[in-house]
Each structure stands twice: as C-alpha cells, then as structure tokens.
C-alpha positions in Angstrom: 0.0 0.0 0.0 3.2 2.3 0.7 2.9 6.3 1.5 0.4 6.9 -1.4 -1.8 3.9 -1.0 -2.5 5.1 2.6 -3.2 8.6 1.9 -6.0 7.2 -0.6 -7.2 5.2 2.2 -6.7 8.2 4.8 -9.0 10.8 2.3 -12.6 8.7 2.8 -11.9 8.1 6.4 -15.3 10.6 7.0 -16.3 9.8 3.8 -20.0 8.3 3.2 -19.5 7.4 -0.4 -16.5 5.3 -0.1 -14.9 2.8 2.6 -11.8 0.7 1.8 -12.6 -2.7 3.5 -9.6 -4.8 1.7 -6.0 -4.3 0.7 -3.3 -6.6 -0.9 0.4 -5.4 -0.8 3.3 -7.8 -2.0 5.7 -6.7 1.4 3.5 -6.8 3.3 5.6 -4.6 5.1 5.6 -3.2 9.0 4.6 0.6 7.4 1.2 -1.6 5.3 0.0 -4.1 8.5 0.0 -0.8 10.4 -2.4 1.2 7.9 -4.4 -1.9 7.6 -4.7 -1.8 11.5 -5.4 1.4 11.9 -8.2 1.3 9.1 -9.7 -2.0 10.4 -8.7 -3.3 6.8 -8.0 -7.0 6.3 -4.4 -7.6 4.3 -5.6 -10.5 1.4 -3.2 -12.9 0.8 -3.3 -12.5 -3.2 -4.6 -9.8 -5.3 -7.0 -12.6 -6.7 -7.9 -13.2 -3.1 -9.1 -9.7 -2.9 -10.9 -9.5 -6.1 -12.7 -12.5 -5.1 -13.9 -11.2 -1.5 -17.8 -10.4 -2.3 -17.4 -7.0 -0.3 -15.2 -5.5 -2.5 -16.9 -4.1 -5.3 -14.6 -2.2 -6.6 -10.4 -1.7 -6.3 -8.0 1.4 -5.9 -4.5 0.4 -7.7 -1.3 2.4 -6.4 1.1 0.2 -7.6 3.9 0.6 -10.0 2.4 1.2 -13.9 3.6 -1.8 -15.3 1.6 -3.5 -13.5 -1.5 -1.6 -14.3 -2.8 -3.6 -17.5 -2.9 -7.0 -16.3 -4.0 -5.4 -12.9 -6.9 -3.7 -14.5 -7.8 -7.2 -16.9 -8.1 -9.3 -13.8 -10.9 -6.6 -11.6 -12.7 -6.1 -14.5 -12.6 -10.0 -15.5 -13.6 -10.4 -11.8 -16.8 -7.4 -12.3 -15.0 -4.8 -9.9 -15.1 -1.3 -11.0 -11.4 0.5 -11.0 -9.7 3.8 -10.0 -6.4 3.7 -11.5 -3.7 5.9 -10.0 -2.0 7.4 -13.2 -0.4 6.9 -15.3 -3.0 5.1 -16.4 -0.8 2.5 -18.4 2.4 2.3 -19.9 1.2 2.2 -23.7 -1.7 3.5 -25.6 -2.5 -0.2 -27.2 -2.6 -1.1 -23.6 -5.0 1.7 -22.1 -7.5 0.9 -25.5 -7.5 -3.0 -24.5 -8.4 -1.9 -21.0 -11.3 0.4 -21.8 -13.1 -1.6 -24.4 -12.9 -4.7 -22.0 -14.2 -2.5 -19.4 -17.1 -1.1 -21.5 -17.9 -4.6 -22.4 -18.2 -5.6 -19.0 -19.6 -2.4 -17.4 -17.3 -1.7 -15.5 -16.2 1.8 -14.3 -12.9 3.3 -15.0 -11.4 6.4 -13.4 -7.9 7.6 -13.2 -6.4 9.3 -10.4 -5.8 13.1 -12.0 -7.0 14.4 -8.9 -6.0 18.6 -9.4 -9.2 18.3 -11.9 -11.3 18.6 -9.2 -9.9 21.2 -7.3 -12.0 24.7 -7.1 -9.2 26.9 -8.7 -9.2 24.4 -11.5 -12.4 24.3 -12.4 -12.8 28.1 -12.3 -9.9 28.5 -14.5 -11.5 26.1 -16.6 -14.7 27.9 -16.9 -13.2 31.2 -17.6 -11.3 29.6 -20.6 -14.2 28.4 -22.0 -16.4 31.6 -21.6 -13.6 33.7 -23.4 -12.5 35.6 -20.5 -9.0 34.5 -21.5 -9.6 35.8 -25.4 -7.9 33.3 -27.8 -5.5 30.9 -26.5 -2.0 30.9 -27.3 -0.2 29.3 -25.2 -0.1 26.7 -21.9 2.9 25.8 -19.7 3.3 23.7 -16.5 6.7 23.6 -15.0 6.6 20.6 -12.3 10.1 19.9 -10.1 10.8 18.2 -6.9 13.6 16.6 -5.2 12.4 13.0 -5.0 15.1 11.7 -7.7 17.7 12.7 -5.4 16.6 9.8 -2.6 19.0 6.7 -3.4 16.4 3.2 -3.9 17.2 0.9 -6.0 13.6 -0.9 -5.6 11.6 2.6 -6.4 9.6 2.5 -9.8 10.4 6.4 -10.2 14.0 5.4 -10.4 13.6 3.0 -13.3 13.5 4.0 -17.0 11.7 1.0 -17.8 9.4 1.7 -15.2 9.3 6.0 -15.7 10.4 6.3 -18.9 11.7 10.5 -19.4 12.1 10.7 -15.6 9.3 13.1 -14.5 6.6 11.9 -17.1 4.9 9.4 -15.3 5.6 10.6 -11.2 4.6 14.9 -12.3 4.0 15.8 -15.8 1.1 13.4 -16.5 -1.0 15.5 -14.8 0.0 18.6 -16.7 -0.7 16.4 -19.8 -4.0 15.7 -18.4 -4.6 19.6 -17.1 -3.8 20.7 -21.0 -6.4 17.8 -22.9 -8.8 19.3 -19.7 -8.6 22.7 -20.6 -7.7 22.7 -24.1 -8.4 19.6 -26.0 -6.4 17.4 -27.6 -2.6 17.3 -28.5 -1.8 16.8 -32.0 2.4 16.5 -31.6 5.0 16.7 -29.4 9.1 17.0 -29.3 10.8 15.9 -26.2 14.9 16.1 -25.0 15.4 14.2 -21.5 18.5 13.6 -20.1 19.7 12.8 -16.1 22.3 15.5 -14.2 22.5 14.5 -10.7 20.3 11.8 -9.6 22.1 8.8 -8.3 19.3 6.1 -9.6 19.7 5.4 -13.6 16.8 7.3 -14.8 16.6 10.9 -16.5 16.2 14.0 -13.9 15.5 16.9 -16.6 12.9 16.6 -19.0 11.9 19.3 -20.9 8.6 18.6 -24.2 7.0 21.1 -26.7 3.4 20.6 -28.0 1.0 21.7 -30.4 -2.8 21.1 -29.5 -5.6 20.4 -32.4 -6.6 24.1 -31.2 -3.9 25.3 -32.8 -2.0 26.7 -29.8 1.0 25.6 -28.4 2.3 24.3 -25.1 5.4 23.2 -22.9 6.3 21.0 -20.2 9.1 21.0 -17.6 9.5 18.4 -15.4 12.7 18.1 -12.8 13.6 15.3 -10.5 16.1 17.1 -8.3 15.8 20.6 -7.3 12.9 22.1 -5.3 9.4 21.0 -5.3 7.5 23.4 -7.1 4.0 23.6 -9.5 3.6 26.8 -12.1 0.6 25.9 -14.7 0.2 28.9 -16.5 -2.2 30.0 -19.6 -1.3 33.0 -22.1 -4.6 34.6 -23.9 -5.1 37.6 -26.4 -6.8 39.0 -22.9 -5.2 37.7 -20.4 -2.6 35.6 -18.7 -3.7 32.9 -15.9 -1.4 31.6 -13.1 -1.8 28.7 -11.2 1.1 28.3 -8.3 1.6 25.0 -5.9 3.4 22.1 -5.2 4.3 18.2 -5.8 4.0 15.9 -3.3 7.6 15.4 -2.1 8.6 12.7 0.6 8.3 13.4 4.1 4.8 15.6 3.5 2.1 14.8 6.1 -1.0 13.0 4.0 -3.2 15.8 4.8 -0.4 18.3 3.3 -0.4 16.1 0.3 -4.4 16.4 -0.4 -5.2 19.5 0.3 -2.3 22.0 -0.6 -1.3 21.2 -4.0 -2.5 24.8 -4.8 -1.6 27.7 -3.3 -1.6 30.8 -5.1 -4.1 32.2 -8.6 -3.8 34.7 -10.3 -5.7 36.6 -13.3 -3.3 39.0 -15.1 -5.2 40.9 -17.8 -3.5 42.4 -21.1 -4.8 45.8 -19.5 -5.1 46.7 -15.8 -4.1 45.2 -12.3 -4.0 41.2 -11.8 -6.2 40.2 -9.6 -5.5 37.6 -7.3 -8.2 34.8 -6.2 -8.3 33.4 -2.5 -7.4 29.2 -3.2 -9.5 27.1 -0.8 -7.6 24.2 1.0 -9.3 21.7 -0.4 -8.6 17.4 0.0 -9.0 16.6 -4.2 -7.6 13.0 -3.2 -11.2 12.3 -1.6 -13.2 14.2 -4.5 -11.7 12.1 -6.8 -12.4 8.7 -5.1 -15.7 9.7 -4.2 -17.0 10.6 -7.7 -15.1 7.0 -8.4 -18.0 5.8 -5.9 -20.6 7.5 -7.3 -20.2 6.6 -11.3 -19.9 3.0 -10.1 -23.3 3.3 -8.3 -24.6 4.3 -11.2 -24.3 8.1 -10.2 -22.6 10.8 -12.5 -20.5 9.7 -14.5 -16.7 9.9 -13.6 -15.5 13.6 -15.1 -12.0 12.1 -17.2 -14.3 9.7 -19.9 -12.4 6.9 -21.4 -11.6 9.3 -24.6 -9.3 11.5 -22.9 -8.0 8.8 -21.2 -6.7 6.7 -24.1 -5.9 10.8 -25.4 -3.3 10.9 -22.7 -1.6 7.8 -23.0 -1.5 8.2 -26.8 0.6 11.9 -25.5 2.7 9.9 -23.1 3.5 7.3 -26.3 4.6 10.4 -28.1 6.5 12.1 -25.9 8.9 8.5 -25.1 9.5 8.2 -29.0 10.7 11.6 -29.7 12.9 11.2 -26.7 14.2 8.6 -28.2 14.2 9.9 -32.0 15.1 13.3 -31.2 11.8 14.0 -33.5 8.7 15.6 -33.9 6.3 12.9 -33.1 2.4 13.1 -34.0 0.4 12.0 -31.4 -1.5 8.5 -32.6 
C-alpha cells in the first residue's frame, strides 16, 4: 500500500461514499500491517484473493504502472469497477485493451488526476471556456521536486523501464492531463530528456514542446532534483492565468499532500491590475475517489471519460519516442 496507497485510504476516512474494507500489498511490510490496522482493513493474501472477497466491489490500484494492464484485466474480468492511479498505463495499445474490456463488462474506469477537481481548476476552466481569456496561445506547467535525489534501487520512479523520461509518469502526466482538460487534444509533441545528478539510472530533466488540435501551443518541464515546485500557466489575447503549488515530495504529512497542491491564482489581464483569487484548501484526493463511488453506483459519470484517457496515453507514447528519435512525433 506504501505512502500513497494510505493517503488514498486516509481521504474517505469521513467519507459516506467510499470505505476501503480490503488491501493486498506484496511486502506486506511493518509501514502496510499498520495502515491496515489502523483502518480496520483485512491484508488479502493475493490480489485474486481480494478480487474475489464479495465485499469489495470495486479496487483502488497504487502500484507501479507496469503492472496496471494485467492489474486492470483481472478486476474487470472479476466485475469490480477501478480507479487507476495514473499513469493510467504504460502504452496506448494497452489503455484501448483496458477500456473496451471495461465497456464490455460495465465496468467503471477512473484515473487518479485528482488537481481536476480542485475549485481553482475548475474556475480557470470555466473562464477559458467563456472567453475571459480571449484566444488561447499558449499553456505551460513547470513541475520539479527533489524526490530523484533519494538513493532506492527498488523505487519504480528510479527505473527507466518503469518511468520512462524521468518526471513523465511521477509529475507531468498530470499537466498532460490539465492541458487535454482545458484545451483539448494534442496533435504533436518534441521531447529532450536527459539525467544531471540523480544517483538512480533514470533521466532528472525533462523538458517537451506541443502543439494542441486548437492550434495553440504548449510546454512542459518536469525536474527530479531541485525544489518542489508547480507553475501551470495560460497566455490569452486578454489575459494571462497563473496557477502556483506544489508536488507531493517525501516526508509531506497525507493531509499536506491532499489538500495543498494549490496555493496561489492569479488573473493578469493584457490591460489593468492582476487580480489575485483566494485558493481554498481543499482534500482533491477524496473528491476524486468519491466521484469514483458515485459513477460506479450508477451516479454521474466519472469527469475524465475513457476518450481522454486513451488521449493521454497516446501523449505519453509520443513524448517516449521523440525522446528517443530526437523528433517531432504526431500524437496517434
């Protein structure tokens, strides 16, 4: 279950949509049997053991992404509807065989791109789209934090195989995910990567342009070992939005982690003052899973549909080939 599986299960604690009742962790570790005991959660002795327990109706995966496809075959094979912490999976051939077997099955899907549901977001979403930005030019997201720098062997975020261009999959799929939000859908990317100081083999400094369908264009930073910081800003032909925060970074309390990961909002028009909005503390790890519950109920439907899902992977595929061909690279 490790730091992030518990501060999934610590958001829903007063939550009356959503109760985890069963975990599975390969360690099973002295930091796992304690979050099961202090949740009252019984530790299964396979994952197949859990998807077979009758209470469990549906599963929470925070487990390293290459695990995620077969992971995702077996609940759905077993009828359990699925939030999938992101990145969703390692290959857009692999997110498309997920999401048609889940639609077949009726299952729900929902990935874990939890800023979406914070208040800031959503308002800077709805001023994009009632023009109060003027025509879109340009998005950027600079992500950084100094996770990289902490020597283990056995984390995914270390491995290239498992984190391809360093940052991708731990930061900027969420960027990724803010821009196909906010703007729609990315038409091509070009991507350098390349590792400077971290001590485990994987890239530290990864830096991508793109172009959206929309016509403007974008960048992403991503840094595995500097300060932890979050910039996502948005240029229009009336004015400039800036959205200021943080990554999670180890050592952070779980309530730190759900609740702060935006701090500062600002509206800077072409002419006149900017104008800076109050950000609400706000937990978007329990919004998320608890619009997870209600889709699988049968409520609303969960607000990242399968489309954009597959539409961020497909980015993801992108952005690992030009790193390797030092080319433009369309987006499939």
């Amino acid at each position: 279950m490790g730091w992030w599986g518990g501060t999934l299960i610590d958001s829903v604690q007063q939550s009356d949509k959503a109760t985890f009742v069963s975990g599975y962790t390969r360690s099973r570790s002295e930091q796992d049997q304690e979050i099961a005991r202090k949740h009252n959660l019984t530790l299964a002795a396979s994952y197949e053991a859990m998807l077979a327990d009758p209470a469990v109706q549906g599963v929470v995966l925070a487990t390293p992404p290459p695990g995620h496809c077969d992971q995702m075959l077996a609940a759905i094979a077993a009828g359990k509807h699925i939030f999938c912490e992101k990145p969703f999976t390692m290959t857009r051939a692999e997110a498309v065989k997920v999401v048609e077997a889940a639609r077949a099955k009726g299952v729900t899907l929902a990935v874990g791109y939890s800023r979406r549901f914070h208040p800031s977001w959503l308002d800077l979403k709805r001023r994009i789209a009632e023009g109060e930005l003027g025509t879109i030019l340009h998005v950027e997201c600079t992500m950084s934090g100094p996770n990289g720098l902490i020597p283990n062997p056995q984390a995914w975020r270390g491995d290239s195989k498992s984190a391809p261009c360093g940052g991708l999959f731990p930061m900027g799929v969420h960027a990724v995910d803010g821009m196909i939000d906010l703007l729609g859908d990315i038409d091509s990317v070009f991507c350098q990567s390349f590792r400077r100081a971290t001590p485990n083999p994987n890239d530290d400094t990864t830096s991508v342009l793109f172009r959206m369908k929309g016509g403007m264009s974008g960048y992403l930073g991503t840094m595995m070992a500097t300060a932890g910081t979050f910039r996502f800003q948005v240029y229009g032909s009336k004015a400039m939005a800036l959205l200021g925060g943080t990554v999670h970074v180890a050592g952070q309390s779980s309530e730190h982690r759900r609740t702060t990961l935006f701090g500062s909002y600002v509206i800077q028009p072409v002419k006149g003052d900017a104008i800076a909005i109050e950000v609400p503390s706000f937990d978007v790890v329990r919004a998320a899973l608890e619009s997870f519950a209600v889709a699988a109920q049968g409520g609303a439907a969960y607000p990242i549909p399968p489309e954009q899902i597959i539409s961020g992977v497909s980015v993801t595929d992108a952005i690992i080939a030009s790193s390797k061909s030092s080319k433009l690279e369309q987006v499939a």
